[in-house]
C-alpha positions in Angstrom: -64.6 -53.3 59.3 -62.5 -55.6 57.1 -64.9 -55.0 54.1 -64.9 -50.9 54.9 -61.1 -50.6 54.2 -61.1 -52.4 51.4 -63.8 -50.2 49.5 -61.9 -47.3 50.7 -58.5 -49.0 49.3 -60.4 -49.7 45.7 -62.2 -46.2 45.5 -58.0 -44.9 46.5 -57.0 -47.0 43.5 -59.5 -45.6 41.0 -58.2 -42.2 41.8 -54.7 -42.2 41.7 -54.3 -44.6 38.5 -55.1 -41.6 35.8 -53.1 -39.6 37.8 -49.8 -42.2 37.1 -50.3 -42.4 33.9 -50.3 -38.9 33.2 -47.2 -38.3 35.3 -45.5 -41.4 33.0 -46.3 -39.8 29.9 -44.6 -36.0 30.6 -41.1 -37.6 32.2 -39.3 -39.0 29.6 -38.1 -42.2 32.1 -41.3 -43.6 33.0 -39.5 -46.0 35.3 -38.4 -42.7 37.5 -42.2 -42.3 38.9 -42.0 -43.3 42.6 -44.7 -46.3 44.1 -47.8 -44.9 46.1 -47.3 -45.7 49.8 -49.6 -48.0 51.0 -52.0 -46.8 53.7 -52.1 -49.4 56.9 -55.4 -49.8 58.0 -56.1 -49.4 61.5 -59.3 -50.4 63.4 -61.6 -48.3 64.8 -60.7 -48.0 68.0 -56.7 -47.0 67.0 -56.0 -50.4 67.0 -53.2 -52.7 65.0 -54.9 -54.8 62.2 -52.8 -58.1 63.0 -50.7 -59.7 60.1 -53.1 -62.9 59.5 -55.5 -60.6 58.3 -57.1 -61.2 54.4 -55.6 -58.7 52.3 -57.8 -56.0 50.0 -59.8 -57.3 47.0 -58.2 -56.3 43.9 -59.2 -53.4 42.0 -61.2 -54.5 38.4 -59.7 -54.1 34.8 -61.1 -51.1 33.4 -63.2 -52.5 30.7 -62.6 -51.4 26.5 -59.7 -51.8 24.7 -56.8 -49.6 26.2 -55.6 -46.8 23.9 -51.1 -47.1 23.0 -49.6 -44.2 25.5 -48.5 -41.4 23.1 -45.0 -39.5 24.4 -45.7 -35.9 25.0 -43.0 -34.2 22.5 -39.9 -33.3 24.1 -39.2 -29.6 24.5 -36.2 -28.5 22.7 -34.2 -25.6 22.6 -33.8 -23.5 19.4 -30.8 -24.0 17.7 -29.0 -21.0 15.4 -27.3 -22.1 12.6 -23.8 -21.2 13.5 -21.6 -19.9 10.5 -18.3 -21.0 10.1 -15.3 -18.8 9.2 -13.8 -19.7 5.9 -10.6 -21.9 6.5 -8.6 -19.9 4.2 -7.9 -16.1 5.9 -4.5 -15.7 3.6 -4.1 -12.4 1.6 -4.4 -14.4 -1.7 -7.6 -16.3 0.0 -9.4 -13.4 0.8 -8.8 -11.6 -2.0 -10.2 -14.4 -4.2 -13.4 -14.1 -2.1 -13.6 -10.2 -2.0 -16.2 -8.4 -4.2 -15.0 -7.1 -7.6 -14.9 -3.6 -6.7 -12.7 -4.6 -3.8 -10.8 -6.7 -6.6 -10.2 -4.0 -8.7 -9.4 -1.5 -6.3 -6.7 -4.2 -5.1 -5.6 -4.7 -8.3 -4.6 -0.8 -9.2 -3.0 -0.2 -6.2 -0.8 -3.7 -6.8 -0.2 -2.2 -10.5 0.8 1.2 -8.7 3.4 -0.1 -6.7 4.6 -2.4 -9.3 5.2 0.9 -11.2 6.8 2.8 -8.4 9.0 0.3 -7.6 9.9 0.3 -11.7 10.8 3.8 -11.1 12.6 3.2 -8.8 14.9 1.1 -10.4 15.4 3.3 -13.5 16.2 6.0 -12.2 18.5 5.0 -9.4 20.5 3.8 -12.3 20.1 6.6 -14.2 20.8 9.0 -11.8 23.6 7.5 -10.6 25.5 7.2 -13.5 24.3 10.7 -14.6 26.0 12.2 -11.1 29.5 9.8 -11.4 30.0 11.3 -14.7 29.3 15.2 -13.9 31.7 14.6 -11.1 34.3 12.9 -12.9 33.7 15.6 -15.6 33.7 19.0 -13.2 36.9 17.0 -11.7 38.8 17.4 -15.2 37.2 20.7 -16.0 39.4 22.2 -12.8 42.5 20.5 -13.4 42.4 22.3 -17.1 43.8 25.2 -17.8 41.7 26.5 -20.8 38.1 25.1 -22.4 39.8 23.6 -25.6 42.1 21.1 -23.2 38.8 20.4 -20.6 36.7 19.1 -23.8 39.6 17.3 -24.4 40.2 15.7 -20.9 36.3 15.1 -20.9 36.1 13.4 -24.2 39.0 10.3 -22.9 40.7 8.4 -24.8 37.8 7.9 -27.5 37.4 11.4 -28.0 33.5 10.7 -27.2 32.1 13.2 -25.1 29.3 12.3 -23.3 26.9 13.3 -20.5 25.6 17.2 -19.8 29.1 18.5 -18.9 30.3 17.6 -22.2 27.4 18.9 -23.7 28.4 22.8 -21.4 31.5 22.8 -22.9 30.5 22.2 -26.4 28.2 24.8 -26.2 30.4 27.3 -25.1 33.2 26.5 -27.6 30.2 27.0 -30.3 29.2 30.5 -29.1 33.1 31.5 -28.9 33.1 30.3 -32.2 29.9 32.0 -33.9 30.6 35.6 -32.1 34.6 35.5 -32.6 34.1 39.2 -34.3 31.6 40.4 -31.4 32.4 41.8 -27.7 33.6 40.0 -25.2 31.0 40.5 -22.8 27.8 39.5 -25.5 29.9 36.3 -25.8 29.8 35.5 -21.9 26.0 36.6 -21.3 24.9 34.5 -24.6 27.4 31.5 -23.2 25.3 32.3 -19.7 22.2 32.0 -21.1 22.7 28.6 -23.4 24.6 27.1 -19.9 21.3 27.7 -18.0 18.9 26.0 -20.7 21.2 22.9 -20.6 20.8 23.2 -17.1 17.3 23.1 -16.6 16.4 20.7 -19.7 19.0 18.0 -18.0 17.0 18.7 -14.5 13.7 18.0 -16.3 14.5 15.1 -18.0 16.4 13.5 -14.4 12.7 14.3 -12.8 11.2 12.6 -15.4 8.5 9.8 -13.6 9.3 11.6 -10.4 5.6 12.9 -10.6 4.4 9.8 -10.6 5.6 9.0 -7.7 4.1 11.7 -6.0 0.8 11.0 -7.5 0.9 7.8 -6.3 2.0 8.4 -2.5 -1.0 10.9 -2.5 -3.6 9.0 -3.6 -2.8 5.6 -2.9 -4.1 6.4 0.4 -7.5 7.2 -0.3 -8.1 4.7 -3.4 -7.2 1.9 0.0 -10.1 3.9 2.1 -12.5 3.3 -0.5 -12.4 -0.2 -0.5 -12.4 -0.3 2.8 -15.8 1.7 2.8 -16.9 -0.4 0.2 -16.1 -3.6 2.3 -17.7 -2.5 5.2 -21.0 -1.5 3.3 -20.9 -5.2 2.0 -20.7 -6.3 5.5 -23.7 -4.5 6.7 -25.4 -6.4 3.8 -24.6 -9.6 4.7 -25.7 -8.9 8.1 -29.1 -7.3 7.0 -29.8 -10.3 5.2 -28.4 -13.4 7.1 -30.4 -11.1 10.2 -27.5 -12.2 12.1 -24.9 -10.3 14.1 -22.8 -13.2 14.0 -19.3 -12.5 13.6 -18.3 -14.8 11.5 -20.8 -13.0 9.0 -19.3 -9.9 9.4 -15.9 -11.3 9.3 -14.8 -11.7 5.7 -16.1 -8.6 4.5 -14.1 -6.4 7.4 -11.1 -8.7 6.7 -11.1 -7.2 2.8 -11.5 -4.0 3.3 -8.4 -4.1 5.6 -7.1 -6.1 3.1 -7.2 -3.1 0.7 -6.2 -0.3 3.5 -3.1 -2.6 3.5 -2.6 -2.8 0.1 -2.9 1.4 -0.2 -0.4 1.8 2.3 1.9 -0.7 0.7 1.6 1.4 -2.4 1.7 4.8 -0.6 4.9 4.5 1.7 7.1 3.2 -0.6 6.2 5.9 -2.9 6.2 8.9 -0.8 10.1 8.0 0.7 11.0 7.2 -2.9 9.9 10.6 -4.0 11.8 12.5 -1.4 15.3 10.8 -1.9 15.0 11.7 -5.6 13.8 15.3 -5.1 17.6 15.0 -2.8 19.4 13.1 -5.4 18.3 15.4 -8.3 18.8 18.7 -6.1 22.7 17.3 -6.0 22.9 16.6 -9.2 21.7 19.9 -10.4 24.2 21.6 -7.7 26.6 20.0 -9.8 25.7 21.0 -13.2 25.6 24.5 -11.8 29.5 24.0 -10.5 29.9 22.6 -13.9 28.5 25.7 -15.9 30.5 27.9 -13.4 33.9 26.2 -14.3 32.7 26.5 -17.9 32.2 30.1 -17.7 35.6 30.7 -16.2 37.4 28.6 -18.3 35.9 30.7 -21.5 36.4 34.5 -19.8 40.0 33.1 -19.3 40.4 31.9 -22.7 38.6 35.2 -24.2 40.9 37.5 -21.7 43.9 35.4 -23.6 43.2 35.7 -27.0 42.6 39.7 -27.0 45.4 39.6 -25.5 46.6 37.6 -28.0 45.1 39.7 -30.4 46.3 43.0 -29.2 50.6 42.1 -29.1 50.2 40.6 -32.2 49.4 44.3 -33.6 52.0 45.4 -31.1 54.6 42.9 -32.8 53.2 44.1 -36.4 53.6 47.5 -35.9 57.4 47.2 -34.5 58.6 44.5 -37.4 57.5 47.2 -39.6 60.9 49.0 -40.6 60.3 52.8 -40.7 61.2 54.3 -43.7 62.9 57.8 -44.1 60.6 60.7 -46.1 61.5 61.9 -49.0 63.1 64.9 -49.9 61.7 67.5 -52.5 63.1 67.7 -55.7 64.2 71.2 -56.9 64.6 71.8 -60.7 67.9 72.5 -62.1 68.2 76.2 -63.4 
């Protein structure tokens, strides 16, 4: 019985060693395989084998040299290459890392609002010194009393006369001058006339650059929108060939064509608002020109008024200091 469960025990062995080895060789901790139980024998009849009994005969070395255990490779997962956002997202970082279309587009709208913002400083200066001096001028012209004394009060101390009311006064002394032989009435229409091209040539030259300004405002806009397109197109390309819709691919492109949205509207606003307070400011200052040319217009009907008046009891005076003399008799011949 004894020698029965021992071939049965060896023959067990023989199976379940290849079976081990190839368990050790898939787990990575070969020490983590559990020990096969060991079978108790029992005797035929269901009974206890008793502890003195000789233990199984040990199962033979298989014979050959034994081949080194080769670790199965270890399943690993894939890993994606991760891109990184670049560390520098500033407006002067991205910018130096934008395309060159997206560089230049950035570029001419910078220049464009360098220049509105030049305009904006010339003429405010302009402008304003143009309006203290028309006001100060239409001031004097009502406190005179005739167009020789307002060119006067207007030229100061100096006896320079400067800005465009100056120039409405001079002009209307000249064509007083030129048609002192004429009608009254051709001298006011021709003084009308030369009044309203001083007008309108001092208008023009204060909105001079003002159309800039609204050239820029309007298309500042849409120069932005382009390099926004053309950012985004550059995005799709990165992502077409990294085949990747990481974000950090699409990232940097996005983040320049907002960039130049940005810089559009930074161009655009200023210039738009700009443009309207000068169309204001210039509308004022031609309101007073036009009170300017009105006080010039009065001042010369008043001054032609006085001088046919002038004219007409001077002749008056003439005729009386003329002493009338008596006629004179006929002479009759002596007989």
């Amino acid at each position: 019985m004894q020698r029965l469960i021992g071939t049965i025990l060896l023959a067990a062995s023989f199976a379940v060693a290849p079976m081990t080895s190839t368990i050790g060789l898939a787990q990575t901790a070969p020490n983590e395989t559990a020990p096969a139980p060991q079978a108790s024998p029992s005797g035929a009849h269901g009974g206890a084998v008793p502890a003195s009994s000789p233990a199984a005969p040990a199962a033979p070395a298989p014979a050959g040299p034994i081949a080194p255990a080769v670790p199965a490779p270890v399943a690993q997962a894939p890993v994606t290459a991760q891109a990184t956002l670049p560390h520098d997202l500033s407006p002067w970082g991205m910018f130096m890392a934008a395309d060159i279309v997206v560089k230049a587009v950035i570029l001419g709208l910078a220049f464009a609002s360098l220049v509105t913002w030049t305009i904006w400083l010339a003429k405010v200066l302009e402008l304003a010194a143009a309006k203290t001096r028309a006001q100060r001028a239409v001031r004097r012209l009502e406190e005179s009393i005739s167009l020789d004394e307002a060119a006067r009060a207007i030229a100061g101390r100096k006896g320079q006369a400067r800005g465009t009311v100056a120039v409405l006064v001079g002009a209307a002394q000249s064509e007083r001058e030129r048609s002192s032989d004429l009608g009254e009435d051709g001298i006011k229409e021709r003084a009308a006339i030369a009044l309203s091209r001083i007008e309108a040539r001092a208008g023009r030259s204060m909105a001079r650059g003002t159309g800039l300004l609204a050239t820029i405002g309007s298309t500042a806009p849409f120069v932005g929108l382009f390099g926004t397109v053309w950012g985004i197109m550059n995005s799709f390309i990165g992502i077409s060939q990294s085949k990747t819709t990481n974000l950090a691919v699409v990232a940097p492109g996005i983040a320049e064509a907002l960039l130049a949205t940005a810089i559009g509207l930074v161009a655009a606003i200023p210039a738009v608002i700009i443009y309207n307070v000068f169309a204001r400011a210039i509308s004022g200052y031609r309101a007073t020109l036009s009170d300017a040319s009105g006080e010039v217009l009065r001042h010369l009907s008043r001054d032609l008024e006085q001088a046919r008046r002038q004219a007409t009891q001077q002749v008056r005076a003439n005729l009386h200091a003329v002493p009338a003399q008596p006629a004179a008799m006929p002479r009759v011949p002596a007989e």
